[in-house]
PDB file as gemmi writes it, atoms N, CA and C in Angstrom:
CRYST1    1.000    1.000    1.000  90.00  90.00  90.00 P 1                      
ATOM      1  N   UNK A   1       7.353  75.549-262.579  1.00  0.00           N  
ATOM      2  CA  UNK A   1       7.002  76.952-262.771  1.00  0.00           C  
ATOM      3  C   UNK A   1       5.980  77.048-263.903  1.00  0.00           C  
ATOM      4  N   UNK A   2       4.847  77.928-264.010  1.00  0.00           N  
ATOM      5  CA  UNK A   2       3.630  77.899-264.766  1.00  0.00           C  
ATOM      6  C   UNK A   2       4.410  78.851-265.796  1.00  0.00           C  
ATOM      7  N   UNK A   3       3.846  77.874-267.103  1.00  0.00           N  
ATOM      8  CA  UNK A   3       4.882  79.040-268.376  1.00  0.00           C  
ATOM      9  C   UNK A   3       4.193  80.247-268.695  1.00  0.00           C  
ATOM     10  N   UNK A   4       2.708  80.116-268.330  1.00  0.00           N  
ATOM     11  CA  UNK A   4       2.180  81.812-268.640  1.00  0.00           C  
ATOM     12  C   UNK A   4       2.500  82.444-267.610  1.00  0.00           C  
ATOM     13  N   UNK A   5       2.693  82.315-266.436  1.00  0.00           N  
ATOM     14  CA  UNK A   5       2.855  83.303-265.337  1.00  0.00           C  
ATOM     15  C   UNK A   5       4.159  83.741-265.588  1.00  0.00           C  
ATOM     16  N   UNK A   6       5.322  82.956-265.774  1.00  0.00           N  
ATOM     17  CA  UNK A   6       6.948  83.076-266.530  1.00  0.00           C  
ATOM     18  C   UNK A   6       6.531  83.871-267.747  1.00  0.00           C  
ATOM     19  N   UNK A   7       5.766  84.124-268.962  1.00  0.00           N  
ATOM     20  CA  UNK A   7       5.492  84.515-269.965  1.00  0.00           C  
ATOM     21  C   UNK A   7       5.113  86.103-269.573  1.00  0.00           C  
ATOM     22  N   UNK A   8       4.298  86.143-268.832  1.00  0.00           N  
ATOM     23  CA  UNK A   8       3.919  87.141-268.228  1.00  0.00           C  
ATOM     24  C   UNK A   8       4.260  88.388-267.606  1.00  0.00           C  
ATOM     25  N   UNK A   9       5.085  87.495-266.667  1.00  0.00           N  
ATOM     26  CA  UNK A   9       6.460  88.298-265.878  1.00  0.00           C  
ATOM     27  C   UNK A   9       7.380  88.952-267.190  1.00  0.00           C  
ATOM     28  N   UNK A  10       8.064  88.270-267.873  1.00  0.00           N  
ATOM     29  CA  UNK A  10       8.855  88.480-269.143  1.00  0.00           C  
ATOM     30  C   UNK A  10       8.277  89.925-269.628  1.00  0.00           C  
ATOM     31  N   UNK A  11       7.228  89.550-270.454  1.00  0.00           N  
ATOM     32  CA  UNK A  11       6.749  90.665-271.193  1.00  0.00           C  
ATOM     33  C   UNK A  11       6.340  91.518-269.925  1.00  0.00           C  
ATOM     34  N   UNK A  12       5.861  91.822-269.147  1.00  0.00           N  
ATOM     35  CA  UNK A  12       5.796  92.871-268.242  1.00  0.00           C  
ATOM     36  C   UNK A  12       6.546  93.557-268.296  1.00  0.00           C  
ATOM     37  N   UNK A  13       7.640  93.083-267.942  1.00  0.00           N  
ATOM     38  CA  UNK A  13       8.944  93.602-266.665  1.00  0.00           C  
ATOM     39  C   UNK A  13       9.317  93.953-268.109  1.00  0.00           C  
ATOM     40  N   UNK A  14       9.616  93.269-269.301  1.00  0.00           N  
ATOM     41  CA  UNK A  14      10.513  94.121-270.383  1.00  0.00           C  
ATOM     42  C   UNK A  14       9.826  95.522-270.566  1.00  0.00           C  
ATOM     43  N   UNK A  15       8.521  95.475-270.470  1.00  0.00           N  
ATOM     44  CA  UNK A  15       7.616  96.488-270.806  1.00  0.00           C  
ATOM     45  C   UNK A  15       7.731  98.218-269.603  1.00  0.00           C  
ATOM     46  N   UNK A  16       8.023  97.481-268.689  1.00  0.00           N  
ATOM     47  CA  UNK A  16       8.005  98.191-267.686  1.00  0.00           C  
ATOM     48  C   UNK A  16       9.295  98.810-267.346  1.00  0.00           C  
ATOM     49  N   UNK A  17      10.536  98.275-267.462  1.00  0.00           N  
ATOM     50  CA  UNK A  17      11.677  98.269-266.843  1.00  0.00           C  
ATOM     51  C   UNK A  17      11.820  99.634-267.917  1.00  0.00           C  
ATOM     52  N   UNK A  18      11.920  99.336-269.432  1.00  0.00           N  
ATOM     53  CA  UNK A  18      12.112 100.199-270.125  1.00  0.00           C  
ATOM     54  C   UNK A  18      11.640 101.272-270.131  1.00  0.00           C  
ATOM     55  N   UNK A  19       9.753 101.475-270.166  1.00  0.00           N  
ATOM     56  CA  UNK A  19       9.542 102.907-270.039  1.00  0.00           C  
ATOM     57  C   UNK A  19       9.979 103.211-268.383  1.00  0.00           C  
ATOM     58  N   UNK A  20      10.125 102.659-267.384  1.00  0.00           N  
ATOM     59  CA  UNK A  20      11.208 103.501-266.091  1.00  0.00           C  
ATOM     60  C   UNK A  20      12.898 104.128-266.580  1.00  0.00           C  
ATOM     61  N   UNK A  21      13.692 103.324-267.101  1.00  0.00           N  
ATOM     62  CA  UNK A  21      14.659 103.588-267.822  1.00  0.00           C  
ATOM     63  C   UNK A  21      14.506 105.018-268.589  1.00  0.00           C  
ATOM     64  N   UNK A  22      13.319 104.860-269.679  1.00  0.00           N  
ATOM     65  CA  UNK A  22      13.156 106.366-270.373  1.00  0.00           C  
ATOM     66  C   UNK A  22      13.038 107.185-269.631  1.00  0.00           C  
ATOM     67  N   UNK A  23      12.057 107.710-268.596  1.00  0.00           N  
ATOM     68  CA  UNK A  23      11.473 108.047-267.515  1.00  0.00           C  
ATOM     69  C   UNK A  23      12.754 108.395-266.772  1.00  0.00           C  
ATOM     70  N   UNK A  24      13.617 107.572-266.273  1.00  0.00           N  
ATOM     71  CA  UNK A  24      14.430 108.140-265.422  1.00  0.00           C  
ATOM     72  C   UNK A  24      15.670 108.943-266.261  1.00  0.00           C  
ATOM     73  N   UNK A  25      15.941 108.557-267.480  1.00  0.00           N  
ATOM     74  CA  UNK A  25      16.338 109.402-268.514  1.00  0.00           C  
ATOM     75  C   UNK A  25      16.090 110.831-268.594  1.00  0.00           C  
ATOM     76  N   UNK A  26      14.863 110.812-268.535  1.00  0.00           N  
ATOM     77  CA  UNK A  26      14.044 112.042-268.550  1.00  0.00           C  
ATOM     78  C   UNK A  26      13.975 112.949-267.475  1.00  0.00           C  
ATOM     79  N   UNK A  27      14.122 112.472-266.278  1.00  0.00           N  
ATOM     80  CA  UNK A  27      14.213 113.099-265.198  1.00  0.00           C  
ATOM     81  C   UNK A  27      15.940 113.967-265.168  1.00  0.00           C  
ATOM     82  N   UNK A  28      16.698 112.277-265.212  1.00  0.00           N  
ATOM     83  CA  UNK A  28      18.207 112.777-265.403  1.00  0.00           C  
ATOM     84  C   UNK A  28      18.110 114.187-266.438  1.00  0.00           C  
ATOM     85  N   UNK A  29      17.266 114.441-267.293  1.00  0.00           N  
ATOM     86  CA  UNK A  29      17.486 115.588-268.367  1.00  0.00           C  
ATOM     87  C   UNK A  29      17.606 117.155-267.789  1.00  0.00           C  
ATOM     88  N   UNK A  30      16.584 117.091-266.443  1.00  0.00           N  
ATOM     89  CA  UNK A  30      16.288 117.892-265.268  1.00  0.00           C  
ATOM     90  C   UNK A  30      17.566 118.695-265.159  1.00  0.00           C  
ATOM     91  N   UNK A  31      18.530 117.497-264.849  1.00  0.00           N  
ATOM     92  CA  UNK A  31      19.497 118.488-264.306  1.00  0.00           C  
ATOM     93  C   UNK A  31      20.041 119.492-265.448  1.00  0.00           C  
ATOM     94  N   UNK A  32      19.803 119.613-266.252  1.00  0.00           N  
ATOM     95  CA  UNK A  32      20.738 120.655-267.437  1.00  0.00           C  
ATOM     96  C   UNK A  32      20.022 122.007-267.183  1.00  0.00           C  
ATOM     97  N   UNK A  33      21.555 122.315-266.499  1.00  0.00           N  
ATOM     98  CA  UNK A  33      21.141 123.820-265.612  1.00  0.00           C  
ATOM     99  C   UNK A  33      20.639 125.107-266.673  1.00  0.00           C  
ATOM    100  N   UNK A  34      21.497 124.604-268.467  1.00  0.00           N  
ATOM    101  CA  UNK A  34      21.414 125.870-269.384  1.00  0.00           C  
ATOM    102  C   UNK A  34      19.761 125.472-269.565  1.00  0.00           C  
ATOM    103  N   UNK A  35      19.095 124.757-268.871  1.00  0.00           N  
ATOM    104  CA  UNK A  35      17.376 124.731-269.670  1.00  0.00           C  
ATOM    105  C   UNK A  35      16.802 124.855-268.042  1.00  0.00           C  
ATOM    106  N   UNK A  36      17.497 124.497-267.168  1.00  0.00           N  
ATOM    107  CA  UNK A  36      16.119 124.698-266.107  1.00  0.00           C  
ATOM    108  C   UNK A  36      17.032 125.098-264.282  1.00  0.00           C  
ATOM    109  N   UNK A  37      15.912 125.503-264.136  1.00  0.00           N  
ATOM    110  CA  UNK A  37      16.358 126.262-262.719  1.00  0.00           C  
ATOM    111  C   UNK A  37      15.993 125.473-261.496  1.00  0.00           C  
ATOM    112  N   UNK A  38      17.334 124.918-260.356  1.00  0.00           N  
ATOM    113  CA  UNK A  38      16.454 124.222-259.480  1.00  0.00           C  
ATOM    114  C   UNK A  38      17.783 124.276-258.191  1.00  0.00           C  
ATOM    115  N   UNK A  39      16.997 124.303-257.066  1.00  0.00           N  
ATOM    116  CA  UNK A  39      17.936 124.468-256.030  1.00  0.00           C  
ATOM    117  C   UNK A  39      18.654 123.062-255.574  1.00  0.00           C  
ATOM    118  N   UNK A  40      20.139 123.459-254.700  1.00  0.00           N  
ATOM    119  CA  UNK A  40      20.458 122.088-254.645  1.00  0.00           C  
ATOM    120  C   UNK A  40      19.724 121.227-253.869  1.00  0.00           C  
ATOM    121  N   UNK A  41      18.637 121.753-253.001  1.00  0.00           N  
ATOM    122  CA  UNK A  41      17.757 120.737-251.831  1.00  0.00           C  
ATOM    123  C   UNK A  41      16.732 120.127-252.849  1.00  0.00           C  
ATOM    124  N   UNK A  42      16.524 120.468-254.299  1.00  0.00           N  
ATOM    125  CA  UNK A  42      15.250 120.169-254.938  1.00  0.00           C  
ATOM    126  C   UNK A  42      15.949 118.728-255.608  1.00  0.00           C  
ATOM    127  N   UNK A  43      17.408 119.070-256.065  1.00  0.00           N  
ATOM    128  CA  UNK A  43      18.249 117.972-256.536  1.00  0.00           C  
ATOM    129  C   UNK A  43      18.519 116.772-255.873  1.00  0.00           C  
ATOM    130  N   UNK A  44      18.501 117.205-254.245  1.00  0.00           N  
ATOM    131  CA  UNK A  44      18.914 116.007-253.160  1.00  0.00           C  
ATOM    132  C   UNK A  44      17.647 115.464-253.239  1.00  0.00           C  
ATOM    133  N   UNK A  45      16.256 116.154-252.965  1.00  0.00           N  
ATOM    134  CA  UNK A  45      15.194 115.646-252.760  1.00  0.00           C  
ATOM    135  C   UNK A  45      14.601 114.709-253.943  1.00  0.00           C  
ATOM    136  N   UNK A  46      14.903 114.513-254.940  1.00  0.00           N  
ATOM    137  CA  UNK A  46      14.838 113.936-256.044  1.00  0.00           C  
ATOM    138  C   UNK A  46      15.541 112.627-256.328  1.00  0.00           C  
ATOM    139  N   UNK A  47      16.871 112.966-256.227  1.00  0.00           N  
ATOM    140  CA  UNK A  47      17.599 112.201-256.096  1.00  0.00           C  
ATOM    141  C   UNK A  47      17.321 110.899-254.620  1.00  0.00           C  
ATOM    142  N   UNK A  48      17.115 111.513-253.627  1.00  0.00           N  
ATOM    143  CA  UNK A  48      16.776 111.156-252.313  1.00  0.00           C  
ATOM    144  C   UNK A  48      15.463 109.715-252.633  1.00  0.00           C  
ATOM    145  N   UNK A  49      14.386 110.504-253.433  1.00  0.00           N  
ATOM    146  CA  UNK A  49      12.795 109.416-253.437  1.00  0.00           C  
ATOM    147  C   UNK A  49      13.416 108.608-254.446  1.00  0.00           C  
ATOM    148  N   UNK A  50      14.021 108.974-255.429  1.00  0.00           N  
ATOM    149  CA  UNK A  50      14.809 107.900-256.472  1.00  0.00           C  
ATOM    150  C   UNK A  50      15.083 106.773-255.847  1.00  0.00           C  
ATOM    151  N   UNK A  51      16.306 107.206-255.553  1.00  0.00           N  
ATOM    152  CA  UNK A  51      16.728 106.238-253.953  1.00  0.00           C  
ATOM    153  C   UNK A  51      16.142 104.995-253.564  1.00  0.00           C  
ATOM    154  N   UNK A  52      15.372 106.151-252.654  1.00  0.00           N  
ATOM    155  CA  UNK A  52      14.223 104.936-252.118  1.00  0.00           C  
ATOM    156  C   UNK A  52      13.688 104.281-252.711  1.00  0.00           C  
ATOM    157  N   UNK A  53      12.709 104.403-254.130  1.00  0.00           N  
ATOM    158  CA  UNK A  53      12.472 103.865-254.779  1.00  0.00           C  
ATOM    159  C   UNK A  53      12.892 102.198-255.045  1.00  0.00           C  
ATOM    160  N   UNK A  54      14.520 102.789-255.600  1.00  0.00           N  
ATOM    161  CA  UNK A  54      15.048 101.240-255.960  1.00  0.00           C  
ATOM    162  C   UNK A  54      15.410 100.575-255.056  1.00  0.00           C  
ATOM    163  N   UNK A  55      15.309 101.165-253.688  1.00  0.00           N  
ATOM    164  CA  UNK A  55      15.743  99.934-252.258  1.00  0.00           C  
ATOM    165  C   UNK A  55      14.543  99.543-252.606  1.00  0.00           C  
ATOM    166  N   UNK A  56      13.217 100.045-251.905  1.00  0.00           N  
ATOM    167  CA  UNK A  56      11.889  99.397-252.128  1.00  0.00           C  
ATOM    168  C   UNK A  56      11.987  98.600-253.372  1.00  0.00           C  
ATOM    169  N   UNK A  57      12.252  98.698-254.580  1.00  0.00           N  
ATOM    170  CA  UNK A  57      12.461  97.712-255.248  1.00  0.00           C  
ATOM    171  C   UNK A  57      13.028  96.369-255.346  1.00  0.00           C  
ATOM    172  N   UNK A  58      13.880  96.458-254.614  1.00  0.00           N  
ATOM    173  CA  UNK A  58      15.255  95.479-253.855  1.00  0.00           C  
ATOM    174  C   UNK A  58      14.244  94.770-253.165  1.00  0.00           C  
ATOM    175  N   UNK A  59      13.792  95.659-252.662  1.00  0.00           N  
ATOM    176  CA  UNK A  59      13.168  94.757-251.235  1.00  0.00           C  
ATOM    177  C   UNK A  59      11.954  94.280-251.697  1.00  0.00           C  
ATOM    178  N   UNK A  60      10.948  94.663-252.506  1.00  0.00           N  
ATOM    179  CA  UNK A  60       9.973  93.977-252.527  1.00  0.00           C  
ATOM    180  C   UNK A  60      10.255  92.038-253.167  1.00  0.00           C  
ATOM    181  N   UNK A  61      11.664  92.544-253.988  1.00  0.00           N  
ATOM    182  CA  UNK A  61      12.122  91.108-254.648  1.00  0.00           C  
ATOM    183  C   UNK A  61      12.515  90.273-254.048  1.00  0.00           C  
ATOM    184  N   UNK A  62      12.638  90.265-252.825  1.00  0.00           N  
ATOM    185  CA  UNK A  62      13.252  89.845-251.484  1.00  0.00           C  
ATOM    186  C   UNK A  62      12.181  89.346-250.701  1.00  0.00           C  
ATOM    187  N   UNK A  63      11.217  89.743-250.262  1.00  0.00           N  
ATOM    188  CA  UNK A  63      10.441  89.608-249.709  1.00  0.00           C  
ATOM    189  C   UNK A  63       9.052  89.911-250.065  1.00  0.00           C  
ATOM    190  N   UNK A  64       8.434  90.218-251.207  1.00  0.00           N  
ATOM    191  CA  UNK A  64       7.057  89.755-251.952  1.00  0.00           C  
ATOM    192  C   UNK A  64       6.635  90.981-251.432  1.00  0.00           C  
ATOM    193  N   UNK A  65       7.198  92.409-251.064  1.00  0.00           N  
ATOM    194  CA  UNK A  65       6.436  93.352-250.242  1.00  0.00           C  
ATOM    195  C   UNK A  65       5.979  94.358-251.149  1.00  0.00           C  
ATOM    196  N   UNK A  66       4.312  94.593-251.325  1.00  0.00           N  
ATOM    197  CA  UNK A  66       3.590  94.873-252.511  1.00  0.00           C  
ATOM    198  C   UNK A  66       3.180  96.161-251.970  1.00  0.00           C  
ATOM    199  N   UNK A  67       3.405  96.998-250.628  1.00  0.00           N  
ATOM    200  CA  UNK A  67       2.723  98.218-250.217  1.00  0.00           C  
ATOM    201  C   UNK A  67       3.685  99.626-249.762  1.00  0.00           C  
ATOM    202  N   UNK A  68       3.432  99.524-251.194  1.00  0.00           N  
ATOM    203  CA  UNK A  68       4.520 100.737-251.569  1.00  0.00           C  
ATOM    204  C   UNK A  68       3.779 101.959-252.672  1.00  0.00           C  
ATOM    205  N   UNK A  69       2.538 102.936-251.954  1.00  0.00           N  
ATOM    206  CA  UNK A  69       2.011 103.565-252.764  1.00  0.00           C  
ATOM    207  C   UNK A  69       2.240 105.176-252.643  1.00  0.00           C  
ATOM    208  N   UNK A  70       3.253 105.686-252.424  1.00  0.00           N  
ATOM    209  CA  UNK A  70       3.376 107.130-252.020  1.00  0.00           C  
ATOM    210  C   UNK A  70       3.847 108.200-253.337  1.00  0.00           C  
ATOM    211  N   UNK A  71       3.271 108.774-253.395  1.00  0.00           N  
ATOM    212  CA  UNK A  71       3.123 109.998-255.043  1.00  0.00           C  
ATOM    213  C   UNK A  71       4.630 110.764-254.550  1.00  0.00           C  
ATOM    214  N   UNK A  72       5.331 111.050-255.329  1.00  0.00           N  
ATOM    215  CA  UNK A  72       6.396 112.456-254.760  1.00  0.00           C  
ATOM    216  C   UNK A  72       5.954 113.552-255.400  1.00  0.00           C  
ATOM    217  N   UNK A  73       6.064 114.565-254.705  1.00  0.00           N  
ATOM    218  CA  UNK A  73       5.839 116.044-254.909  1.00  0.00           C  
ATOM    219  C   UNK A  73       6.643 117.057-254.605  1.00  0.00           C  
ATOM    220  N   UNK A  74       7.654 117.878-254.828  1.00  0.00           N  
ATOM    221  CA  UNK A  74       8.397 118.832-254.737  1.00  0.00           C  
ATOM    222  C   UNK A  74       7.773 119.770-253.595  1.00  0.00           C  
TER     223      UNK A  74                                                      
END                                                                             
C-alpha cells in the first residue's frame, strides 16, 4: 500500500467526516420546533436524502462507485 495515498486518505476523511458530523449536527438543530417551523413531509423528506446519502456511502465503499452528484432542495 503507497504511504502517501494511506496518508492522504487519513487526513482527508478525518477532515471530512468531521465537518459532515458538524453539518449533520446542524441540520439535526432543524428540528427544534421552539426556533423553527416545518411540516412533517419536510422532516421525512430530509430525513429520507440523509438516508440515501449514507447507503450511497456504503456503497460507494463497496464498490468504488464515484457518481453520486444530486443537490437536495426542499
Amino acid at each position: 500500500m503507497n504511504r502517501d495515498k494511506t496518508a492522504k486518505f487519513v487526513e482527508l476523511a478525518n477532515r471530512r467526516v468531521n465537518r459532515a458530523i458538524k453539518d449533520i449536527r446542524l441540520i439535526a438543530n432543524l428540528a427544534n420546533r421552539q426556533n423553527y417551523e416545518y411540516t412533517d413531509e419536510q422532516a421525512k423528506k430530509i430525513v429520507k436524502v440523509m438516508q440515501q446519502e449514507v447507503d450511497g456511502l456504503k456503497q460507494s465503499f463497496l464498490t468504488h462507485d464515484q457518481d453520486r452528484q444530486q443537490a437536495f432542495k426542499l
